[in-house]
N, CA, C and O atoms as a GROMACS GRO file, in nm:
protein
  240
    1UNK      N    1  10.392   9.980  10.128
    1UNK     CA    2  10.404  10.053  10.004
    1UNK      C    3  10.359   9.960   9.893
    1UNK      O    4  10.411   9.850   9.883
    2UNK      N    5  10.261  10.001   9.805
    2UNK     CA    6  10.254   9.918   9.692
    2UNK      C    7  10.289   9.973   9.566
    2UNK      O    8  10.280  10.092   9.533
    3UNK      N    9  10.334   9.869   9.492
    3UNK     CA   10  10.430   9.969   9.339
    3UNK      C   11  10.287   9.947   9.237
    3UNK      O   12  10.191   9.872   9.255
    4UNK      N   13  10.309  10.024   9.148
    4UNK     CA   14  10.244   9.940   9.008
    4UNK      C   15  10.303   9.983   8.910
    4UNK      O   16  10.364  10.090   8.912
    5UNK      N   17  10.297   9.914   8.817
    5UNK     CA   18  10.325   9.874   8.648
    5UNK      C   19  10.278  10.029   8.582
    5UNK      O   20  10.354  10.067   8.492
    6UNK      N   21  10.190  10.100   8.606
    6UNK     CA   22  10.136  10.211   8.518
    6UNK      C   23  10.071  10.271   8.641
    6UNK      O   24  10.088  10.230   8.756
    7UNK      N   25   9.964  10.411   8.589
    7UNK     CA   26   9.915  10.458   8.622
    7UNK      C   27   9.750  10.402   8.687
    7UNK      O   28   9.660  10.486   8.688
    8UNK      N   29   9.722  10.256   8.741
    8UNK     CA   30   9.630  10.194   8.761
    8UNK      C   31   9.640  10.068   8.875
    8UNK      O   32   9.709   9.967   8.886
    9UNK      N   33   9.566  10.113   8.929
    9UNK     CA   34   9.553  10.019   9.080
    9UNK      C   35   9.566   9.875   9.037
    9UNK      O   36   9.572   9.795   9.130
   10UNK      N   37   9.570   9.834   8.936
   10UNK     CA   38   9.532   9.669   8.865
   10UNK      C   39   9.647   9.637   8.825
   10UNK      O   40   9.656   9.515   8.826
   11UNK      N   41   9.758   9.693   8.784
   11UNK     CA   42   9.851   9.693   8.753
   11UNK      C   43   9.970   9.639   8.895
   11UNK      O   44  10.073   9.576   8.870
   12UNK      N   45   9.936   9.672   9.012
   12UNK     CA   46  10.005   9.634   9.104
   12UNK      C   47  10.111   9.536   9.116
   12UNK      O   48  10.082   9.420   9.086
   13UNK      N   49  10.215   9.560   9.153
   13UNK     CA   50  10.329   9.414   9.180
   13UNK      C   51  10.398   9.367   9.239
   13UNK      O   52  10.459   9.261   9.224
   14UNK      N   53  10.397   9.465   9.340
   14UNK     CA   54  10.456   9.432   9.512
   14UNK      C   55  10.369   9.540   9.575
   14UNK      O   56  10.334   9.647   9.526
   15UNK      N   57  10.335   9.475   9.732
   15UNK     CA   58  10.284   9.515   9.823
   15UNK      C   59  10.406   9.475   9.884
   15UNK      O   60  10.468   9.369   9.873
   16UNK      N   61  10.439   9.619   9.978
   16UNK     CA   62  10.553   9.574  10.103
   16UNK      C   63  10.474   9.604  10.252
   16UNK      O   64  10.380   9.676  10.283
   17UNK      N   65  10.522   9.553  10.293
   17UNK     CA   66  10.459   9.583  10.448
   17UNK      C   67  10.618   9.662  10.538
   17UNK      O   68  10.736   9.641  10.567
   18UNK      N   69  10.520   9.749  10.548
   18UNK     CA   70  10.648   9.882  10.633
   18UNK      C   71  10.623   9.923  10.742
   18UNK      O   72  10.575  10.033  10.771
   19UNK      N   73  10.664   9.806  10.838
   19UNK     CA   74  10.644   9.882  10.997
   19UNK      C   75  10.744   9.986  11.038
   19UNK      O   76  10.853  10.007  10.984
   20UNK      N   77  10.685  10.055  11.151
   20UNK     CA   78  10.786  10.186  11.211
   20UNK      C   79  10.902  10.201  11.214
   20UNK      O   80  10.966  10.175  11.316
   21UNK      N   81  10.969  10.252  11.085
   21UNK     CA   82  11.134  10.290  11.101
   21UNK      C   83  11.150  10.187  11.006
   21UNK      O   84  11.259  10.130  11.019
   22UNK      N   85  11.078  10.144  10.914
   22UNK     CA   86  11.138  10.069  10.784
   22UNK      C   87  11.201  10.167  10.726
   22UNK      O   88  11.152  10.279  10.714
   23UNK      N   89  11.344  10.125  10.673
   23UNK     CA   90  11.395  10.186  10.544
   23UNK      C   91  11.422  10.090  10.401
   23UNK      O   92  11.508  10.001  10.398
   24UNK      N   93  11.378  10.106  10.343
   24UNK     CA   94  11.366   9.951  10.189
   24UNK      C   95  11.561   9.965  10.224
   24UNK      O   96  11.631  10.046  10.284
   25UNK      N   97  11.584   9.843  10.152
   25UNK     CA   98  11.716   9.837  10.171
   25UNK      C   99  11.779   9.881   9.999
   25UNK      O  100  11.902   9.875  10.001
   26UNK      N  101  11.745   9.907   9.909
   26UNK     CA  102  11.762   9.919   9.772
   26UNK      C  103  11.676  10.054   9.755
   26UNK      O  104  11.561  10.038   9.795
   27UNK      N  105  11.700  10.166   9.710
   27UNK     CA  106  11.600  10.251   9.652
   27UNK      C  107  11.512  10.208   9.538
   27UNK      O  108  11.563  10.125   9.464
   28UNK      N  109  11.418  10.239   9.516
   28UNK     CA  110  11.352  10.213   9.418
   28UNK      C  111  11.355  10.273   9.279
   28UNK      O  112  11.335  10.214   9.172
   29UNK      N  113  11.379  10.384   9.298
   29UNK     CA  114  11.362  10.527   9.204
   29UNK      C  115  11.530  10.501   9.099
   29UNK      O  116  11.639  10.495   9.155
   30UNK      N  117  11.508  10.489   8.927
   30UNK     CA  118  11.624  10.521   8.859
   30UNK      C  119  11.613  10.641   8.807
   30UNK      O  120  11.520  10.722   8.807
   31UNK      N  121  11.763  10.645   8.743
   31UNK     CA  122  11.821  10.776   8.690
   31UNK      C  123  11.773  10.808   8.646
   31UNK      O  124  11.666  10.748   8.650
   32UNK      N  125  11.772  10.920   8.556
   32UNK     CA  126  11.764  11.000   8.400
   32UNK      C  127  11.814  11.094   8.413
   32UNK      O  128  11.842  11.149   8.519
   33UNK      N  129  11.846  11.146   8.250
   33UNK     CA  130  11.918  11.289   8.249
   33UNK      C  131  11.884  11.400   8.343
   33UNK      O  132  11.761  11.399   8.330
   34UNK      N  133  11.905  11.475   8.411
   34UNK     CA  134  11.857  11.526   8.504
   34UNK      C  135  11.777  11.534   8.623
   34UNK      O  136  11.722  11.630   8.678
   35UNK      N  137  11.784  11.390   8.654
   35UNK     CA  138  11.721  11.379   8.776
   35UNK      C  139  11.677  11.249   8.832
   35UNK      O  140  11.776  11.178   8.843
   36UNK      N  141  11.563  11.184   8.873
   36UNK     CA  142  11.496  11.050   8.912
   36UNK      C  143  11.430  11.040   8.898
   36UNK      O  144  11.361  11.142   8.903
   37UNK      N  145  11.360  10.910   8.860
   37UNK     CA  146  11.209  10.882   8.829
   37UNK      C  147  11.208  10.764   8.897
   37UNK      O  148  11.303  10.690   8.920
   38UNK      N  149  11.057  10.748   8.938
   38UNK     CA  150  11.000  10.696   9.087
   38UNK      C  151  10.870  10.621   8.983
   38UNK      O  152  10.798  10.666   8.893
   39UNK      N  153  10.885  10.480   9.051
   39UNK     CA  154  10.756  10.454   8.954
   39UNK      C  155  10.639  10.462   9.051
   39UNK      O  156  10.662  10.476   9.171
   40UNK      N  157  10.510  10.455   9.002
   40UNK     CA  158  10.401  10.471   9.065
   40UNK      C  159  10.377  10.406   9.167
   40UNK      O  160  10.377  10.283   9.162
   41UNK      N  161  10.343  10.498   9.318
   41UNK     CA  162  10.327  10.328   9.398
   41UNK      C  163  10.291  10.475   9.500
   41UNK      O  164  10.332  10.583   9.458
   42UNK      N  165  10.209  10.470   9.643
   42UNK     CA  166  10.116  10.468   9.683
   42UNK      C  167  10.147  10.399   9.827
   42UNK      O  168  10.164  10.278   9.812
   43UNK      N  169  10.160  10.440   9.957
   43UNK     CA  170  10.181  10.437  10.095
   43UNK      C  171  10.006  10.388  10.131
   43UNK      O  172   9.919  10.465  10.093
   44UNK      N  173   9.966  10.262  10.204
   44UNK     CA  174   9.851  10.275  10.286
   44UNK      C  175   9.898  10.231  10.406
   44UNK      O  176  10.000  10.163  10.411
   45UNK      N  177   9.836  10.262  10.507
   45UNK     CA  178   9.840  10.257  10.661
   45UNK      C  179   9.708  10.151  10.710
   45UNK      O  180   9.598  10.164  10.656
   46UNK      N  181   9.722  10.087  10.775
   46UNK     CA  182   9.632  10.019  10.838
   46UNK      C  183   9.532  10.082  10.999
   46UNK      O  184   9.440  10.020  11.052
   47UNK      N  185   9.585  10.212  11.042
   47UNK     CA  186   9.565  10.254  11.141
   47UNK      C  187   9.601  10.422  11.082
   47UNK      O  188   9.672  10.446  10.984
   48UNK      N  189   9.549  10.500  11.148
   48UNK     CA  190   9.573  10.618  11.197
   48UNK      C  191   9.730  10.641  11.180
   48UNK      O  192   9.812  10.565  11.231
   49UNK      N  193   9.764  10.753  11.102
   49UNK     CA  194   9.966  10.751  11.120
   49UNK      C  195   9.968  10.925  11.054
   49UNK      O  196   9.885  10.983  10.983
   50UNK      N  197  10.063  10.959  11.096
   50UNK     CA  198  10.189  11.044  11.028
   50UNK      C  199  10.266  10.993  10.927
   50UNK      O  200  10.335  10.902  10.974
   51UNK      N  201  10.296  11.016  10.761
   51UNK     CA  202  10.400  10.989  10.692
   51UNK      C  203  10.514  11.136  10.708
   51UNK      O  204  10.510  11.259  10.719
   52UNK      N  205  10.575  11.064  10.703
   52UNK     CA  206  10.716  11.152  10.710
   52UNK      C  207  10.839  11.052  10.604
   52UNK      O  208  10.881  10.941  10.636
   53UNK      N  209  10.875  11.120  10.487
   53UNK     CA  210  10.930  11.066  10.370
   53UNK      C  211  11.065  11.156  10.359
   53UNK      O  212  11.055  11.273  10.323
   54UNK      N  213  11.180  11.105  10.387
   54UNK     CA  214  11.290  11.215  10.358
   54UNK      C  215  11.387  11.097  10.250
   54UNK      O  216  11.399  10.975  10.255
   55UNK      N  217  11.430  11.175  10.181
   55UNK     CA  218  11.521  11.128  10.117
   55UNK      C  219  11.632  11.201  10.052
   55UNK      O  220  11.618  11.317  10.015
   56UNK      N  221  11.745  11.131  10.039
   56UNK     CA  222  11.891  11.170  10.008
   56UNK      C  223  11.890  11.193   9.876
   56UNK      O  224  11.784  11.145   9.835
   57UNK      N  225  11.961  11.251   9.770
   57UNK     CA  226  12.022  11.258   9.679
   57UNK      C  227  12.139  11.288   9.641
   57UNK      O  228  12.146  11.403   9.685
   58UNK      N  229  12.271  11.262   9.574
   58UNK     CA  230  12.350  11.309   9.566
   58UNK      C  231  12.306  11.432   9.439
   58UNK      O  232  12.216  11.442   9.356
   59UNK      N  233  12.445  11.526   9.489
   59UNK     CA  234  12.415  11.683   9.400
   59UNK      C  235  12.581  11.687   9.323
   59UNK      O  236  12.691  11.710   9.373
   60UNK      N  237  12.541  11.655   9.185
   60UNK     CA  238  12.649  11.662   9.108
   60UNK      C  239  12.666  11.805   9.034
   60UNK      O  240  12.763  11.825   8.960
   0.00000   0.00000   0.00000
């Protein structure tokens, strides 16, 4: 997974490397009034793959 700073590939600031059945141990994504915000960042694969992305939220 790589994050970036804005809306621009140059901006980049971690590259993670996510082999099969990684889960990040910290979410990435903070609050706001009504909901989450996710900063920009972008899944590449080195090979041929399936993404499959599920995620939790609590429902207040």
């Amino acid at each position: 997974m790589q994050k970036f700073k804005d809306r621009d590939h140059t901006t980049l600031y971690e590259d993670l490397r996510m082999s099969p059945g990684h889960t990040p141990p910290v979410p990435f994504c903070r609050s706001v009034p009504g909901g989450f915000v996710y900063p920009w960042h972008q899944y590449r694969a080195d090979s041929d793959c399936v993404w499959l992305a599920v995620e939790y939220h609590a429902v207040h």
